[in-house]
C-alpha positions as CSV (number, residue, x, y, z in Angstrom):
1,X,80.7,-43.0,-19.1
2,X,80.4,-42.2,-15.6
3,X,77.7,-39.3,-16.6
4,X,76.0,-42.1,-17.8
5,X,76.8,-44.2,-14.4
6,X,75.4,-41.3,-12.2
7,X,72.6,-40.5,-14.7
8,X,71.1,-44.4,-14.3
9,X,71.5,-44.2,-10.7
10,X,69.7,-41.1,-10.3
11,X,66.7,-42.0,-12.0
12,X,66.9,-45.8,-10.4
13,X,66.9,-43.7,-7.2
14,X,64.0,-41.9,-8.3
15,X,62.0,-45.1,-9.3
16,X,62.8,-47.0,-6.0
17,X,61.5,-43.6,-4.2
18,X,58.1,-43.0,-6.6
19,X,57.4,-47.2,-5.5
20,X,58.2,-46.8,-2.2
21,X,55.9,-44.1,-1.7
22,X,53.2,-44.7,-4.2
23,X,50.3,-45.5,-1.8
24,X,48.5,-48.8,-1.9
25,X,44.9,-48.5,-0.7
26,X,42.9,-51.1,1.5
27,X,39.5,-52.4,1.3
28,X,37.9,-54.1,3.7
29,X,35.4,-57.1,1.6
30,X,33.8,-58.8,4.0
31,X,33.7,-62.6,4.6
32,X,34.4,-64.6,2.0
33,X,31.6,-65.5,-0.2
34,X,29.1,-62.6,1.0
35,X,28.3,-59.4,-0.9
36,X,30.5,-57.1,0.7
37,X,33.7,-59.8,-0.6
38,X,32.5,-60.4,-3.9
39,X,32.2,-56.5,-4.6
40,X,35.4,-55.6,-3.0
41,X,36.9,-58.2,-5.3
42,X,35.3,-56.7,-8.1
43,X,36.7,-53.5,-7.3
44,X,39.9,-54.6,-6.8
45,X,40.9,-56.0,-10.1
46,X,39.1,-53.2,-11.6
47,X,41.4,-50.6,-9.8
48,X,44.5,-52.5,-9.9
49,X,44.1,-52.6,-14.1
50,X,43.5,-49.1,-13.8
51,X,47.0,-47.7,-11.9
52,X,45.1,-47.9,-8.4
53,X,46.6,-51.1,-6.0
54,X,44.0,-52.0,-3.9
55,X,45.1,-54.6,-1.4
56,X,41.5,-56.6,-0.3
57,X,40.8,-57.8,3.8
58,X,38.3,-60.2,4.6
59,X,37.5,-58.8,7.4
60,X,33.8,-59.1,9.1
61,X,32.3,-55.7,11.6
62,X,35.0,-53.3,10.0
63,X,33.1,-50.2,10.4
64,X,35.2,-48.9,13.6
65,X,37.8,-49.9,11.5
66,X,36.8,-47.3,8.5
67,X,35.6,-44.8,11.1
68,X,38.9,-44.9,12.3
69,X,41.0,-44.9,8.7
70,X,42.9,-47.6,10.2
71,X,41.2,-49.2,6.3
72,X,40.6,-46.9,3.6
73,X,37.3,-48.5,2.4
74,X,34.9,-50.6,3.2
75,X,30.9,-51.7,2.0
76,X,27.6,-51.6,3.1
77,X,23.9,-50.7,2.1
78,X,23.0,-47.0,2.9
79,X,20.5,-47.7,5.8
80,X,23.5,-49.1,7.9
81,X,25.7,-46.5,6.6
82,X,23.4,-44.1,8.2
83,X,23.0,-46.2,11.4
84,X,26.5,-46.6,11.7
85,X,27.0,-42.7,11.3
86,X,24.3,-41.8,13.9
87,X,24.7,-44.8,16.6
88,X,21.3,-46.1,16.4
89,X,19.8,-49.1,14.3
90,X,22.2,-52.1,14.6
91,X,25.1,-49.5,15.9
92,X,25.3,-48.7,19.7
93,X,27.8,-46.0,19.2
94,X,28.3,-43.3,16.8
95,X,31.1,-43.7,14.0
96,X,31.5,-40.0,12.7
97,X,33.9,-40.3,10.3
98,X,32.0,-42.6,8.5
99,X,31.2,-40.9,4.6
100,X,30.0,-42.3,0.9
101,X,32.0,-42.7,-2.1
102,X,28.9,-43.8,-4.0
103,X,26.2,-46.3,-5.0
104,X,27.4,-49.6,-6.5
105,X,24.1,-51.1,-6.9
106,X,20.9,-51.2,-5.8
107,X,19.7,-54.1,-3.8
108,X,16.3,-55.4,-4.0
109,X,14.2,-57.8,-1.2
110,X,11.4,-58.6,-0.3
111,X,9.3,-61.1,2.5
112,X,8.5,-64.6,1.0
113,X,6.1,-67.0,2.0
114,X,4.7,-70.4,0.3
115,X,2.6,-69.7,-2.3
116,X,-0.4,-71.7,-1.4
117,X,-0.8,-69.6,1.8
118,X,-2.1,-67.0,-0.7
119,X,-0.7,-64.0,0.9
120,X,-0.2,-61.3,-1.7
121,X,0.3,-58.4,-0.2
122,X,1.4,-57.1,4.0
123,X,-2.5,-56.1,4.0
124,X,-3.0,-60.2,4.4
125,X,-0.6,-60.4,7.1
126,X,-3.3,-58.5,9.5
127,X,-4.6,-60.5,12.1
128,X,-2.4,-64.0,11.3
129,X,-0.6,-64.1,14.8
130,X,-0.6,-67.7,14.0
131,X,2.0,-66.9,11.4
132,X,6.0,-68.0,12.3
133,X,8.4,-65.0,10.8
134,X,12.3,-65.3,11.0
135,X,13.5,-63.1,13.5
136,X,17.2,-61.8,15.2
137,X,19.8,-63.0,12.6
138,X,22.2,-62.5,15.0
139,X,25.5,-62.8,12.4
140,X,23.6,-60.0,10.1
141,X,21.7,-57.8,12.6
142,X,20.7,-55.3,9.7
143,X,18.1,-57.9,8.5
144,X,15.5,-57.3,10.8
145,X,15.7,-53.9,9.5
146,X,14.6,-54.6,6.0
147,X,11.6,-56.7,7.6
148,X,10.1,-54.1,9.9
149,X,10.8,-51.8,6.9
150,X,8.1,-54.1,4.8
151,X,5.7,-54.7,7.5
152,X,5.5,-50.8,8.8
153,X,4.1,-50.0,5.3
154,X,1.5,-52.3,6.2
155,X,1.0,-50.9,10.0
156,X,2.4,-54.1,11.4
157,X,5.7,-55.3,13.0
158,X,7.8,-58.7,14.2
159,X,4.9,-58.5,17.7
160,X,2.3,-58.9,15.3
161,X,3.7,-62.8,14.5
162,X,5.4,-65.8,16.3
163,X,9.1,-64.8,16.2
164,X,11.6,-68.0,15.4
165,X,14.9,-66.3,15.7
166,X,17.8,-67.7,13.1
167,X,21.5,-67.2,12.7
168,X,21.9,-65.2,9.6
169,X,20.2,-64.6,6.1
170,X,20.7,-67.7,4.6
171,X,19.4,-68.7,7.7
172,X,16.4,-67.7,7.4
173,X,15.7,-68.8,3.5
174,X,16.7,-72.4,4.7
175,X,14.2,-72.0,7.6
176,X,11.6,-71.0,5.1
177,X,12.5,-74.3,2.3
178,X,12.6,-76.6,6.0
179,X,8.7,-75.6,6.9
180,X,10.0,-74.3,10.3
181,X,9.2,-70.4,9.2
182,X,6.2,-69.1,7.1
183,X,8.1,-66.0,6.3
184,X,11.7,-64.9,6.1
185,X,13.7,-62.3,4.0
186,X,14.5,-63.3,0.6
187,X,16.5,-61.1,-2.2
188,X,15.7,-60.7,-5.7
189,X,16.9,-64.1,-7.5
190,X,19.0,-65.2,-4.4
191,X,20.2,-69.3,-5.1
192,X,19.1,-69.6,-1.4
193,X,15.7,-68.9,-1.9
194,X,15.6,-70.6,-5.2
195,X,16.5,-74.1,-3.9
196,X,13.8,-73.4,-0.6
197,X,11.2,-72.7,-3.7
198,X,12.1,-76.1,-4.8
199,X,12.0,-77.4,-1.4
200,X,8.4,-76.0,-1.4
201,X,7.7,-77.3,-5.0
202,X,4.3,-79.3,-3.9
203,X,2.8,-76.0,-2.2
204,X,3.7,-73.8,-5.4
205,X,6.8,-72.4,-4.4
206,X,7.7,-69.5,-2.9
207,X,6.0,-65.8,-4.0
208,X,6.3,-62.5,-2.8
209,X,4.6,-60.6,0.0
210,X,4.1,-57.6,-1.7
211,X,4.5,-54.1,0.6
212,X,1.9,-51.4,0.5
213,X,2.6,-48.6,-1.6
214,X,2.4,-44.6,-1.5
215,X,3.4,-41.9,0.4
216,X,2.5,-43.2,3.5
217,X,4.0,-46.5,3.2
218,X,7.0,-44.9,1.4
219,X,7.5,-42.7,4.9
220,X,7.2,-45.8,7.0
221,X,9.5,-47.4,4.9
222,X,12.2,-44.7,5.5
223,X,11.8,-44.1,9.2
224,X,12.7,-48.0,10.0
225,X,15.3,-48.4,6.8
226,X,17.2,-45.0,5.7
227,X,17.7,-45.0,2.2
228,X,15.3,-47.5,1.5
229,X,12.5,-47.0,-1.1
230,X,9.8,-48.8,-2.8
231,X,10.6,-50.9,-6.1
232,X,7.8,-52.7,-7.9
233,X,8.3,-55.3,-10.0
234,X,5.4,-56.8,-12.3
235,X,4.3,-60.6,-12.8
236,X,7.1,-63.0,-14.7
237,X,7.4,-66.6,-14.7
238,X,11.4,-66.4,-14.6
239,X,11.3,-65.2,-12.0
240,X,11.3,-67.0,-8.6
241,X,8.7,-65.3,-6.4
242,X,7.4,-63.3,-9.1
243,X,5.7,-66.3,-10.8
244,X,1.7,-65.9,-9.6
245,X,1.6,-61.9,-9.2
246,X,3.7,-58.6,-9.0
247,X,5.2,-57.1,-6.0
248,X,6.3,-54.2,-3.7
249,X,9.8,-54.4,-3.1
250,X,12.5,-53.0,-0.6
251,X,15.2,-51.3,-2.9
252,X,18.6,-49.7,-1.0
253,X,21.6,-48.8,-2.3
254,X,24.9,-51.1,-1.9
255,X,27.3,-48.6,-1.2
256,X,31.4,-47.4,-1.5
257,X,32.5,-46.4,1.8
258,X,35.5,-44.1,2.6
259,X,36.3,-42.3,6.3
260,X,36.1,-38.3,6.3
261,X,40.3,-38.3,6.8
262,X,40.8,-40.3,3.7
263,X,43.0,-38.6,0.4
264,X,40.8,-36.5,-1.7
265,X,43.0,-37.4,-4.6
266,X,42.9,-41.3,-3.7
267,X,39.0,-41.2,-3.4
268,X,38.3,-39.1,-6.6
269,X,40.4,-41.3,-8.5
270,X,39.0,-44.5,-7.4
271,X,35.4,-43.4,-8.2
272,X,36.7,-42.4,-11.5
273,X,37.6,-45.4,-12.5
274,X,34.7,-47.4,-11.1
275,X,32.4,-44.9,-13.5
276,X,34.0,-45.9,-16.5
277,X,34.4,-49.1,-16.3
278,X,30.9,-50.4,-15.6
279,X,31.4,-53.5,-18.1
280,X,34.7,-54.3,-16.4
281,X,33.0,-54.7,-13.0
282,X,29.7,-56.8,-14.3
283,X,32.3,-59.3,-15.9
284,X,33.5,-59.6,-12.4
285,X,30.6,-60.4,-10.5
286,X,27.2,-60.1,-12.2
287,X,25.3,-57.6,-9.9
288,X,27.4,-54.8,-11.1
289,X,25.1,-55.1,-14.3
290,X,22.1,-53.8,-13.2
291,X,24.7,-50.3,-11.6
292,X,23.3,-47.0,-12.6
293,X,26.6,-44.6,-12.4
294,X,25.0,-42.0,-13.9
295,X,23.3,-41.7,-10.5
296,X,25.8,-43.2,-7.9
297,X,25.2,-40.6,-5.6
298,X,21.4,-40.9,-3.8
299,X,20.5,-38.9,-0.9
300,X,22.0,-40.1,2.4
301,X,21.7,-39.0,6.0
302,X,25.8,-39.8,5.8
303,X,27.4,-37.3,3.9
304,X,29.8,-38.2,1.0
305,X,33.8,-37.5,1.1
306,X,34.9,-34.2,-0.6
307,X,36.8,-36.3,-3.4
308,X,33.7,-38.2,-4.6
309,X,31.7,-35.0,-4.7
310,X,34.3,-33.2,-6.9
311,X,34.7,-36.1,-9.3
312,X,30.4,-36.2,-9.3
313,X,30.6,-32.3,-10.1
314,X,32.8,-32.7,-13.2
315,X,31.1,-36.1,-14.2
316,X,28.1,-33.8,-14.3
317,X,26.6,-36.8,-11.6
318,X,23.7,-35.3,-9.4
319,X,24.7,-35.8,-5.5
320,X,21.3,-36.1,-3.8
321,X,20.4,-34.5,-0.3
């Protein structure tokens, strides 16, 4: 009997030890209601079915928090990844610890402007100083990024047009549906820049300005926006934007990031179980969908963590350069 006694409280012992050191992970998801939340909370529930407890923060300008590893990880898209890593971009100082876990999914955005002003591609944007373009976004300062990005493929940049600064990106689609802007930043299927197309109903809308394309305007592309290529997308009537003609778009990557002091074991294991479970993660929130984790790991200026790379190596995942 007391063999028995001892025996229980041993291995109660040992169970009270294993959960009191069994390490809980953090993740830093943004403001509620933005991208950077709504993936983090995909994520989470994801991990936390799957053995991993991932304890979410709301938190908003976390990456000297990551860079740190005062949080374990944290999101962005991979041209602020690589400004954040380098100081320059939207970063004044460098964060060097910063690394990639992987892609989540790509985003895609373009410029928009009313449809009846007829301007199809940047090539029409030459010489229309008398144009108003949303400009600043001082609560998402990696905006203006994506917009130079689109006009350098066309040779042109924000001093080229009358600058109305705005607050943030939704911002800047409301400024667009309120006639005070004539173009502003608008993502792929965004509700924001659906209602301003029905705020614009009687002028057609809102369509795409579509960026140049080729090497050249790929180059210019990547010098303003690391990471960021060219996407095109053809004519289609479902689409808002895409309704009167195809378009040039800016694609970048929405990524997983981890700081270079983080586990090996914890990151390998998280990006493990966001691989398989793909359809877990779109049932969460729907942009995990259109994920491609048979290539989650895209050339970067910022390197990725040692414990991503060895799960990518076995996965038989290619880790671009």
């Amino acid at each position: 009997m007391k063999r028995l006694t001892f025996a229980g409280i041993g291995l109660s012992a040992m169970m009270l030890a294993s959960a009191a050191t069994a390490q809980v992970v953090s993740m830093a998801t943004g403001a509620q209601g933005s991208l950077a939340y709504n993936s983090g909370q995909a994520v989470a529930v994801v991990a936390n079915d799957n053995g991993i407890t991932v304890r979410t923060q709301p938190l908003v300008g976390y990456m000297p928090l990551l860079n740190s590893g005062e949080i374990d990880f944290g999101y962005s898209n991979g041209a602020e990844a690589s400004f954040a890593l380098t100081g320059t971009g939207n970063f004044s100082r460098e964060h060097p610890n910063v690394r990639l876990v992987g892609e989540m999914f790509g985003l895609t955005t373009g410029i928009m402007a009313a449809c009846d002003l007829g301007l199809k591609s940047v090539a029409d944007l030459k010489g229309r100083n008398d144009l108003r373009i949303a400009s600043e976004y001082t609560s998402s300062t990696i905006i203006p990024f994506y917009i130079k990005g689109a006009l350098a493929t066309g040779g042109l940049g924000y001093d080229d047009f009358e600058q109305v600064p705005v607050s943030s990106f939704v911002a800047g689609i409301n400024a667009l549906g309120d006639g005070l802007v004539d173009l502003a930043l608008v993502s792929l299927n965004a509700g924001a820049g659906q209602q301003a197309a029905v705020q614009l109903k009687s002028r057609g809308g809102l369509c795409y300005v579509s960026m140049e394309s080729g090497d050249e305007a790929a180059a210019a592309l990547a010098e303003v926006l690391p990471s960021g290529t060219i996407a095109t997308l053809p004519q289609n009537e479902n689409i808002n934007g895409l309704q009167d003609w195809g378009a040039n778009f800016v694609s970048i990557p929405w990524m997983l990031l981890t700081n270079a002091d983080a586990d090996d074991d914890m990151v390998y294991e998280l990006v493990k179980v966001i691989h398989a479970n793909k359809e877990a993660l779109g049932q969460s929130f729907g942009a995990f969908n259109r994920a491609n984790f048979d290539a989650m790991a895209p050339a970067s200026v910022t390197p990725y963590h040692p414990g991503a790379i060895r799960f990518y190596e076995e996965a038989g995942v290619p880790v671009g350069e």
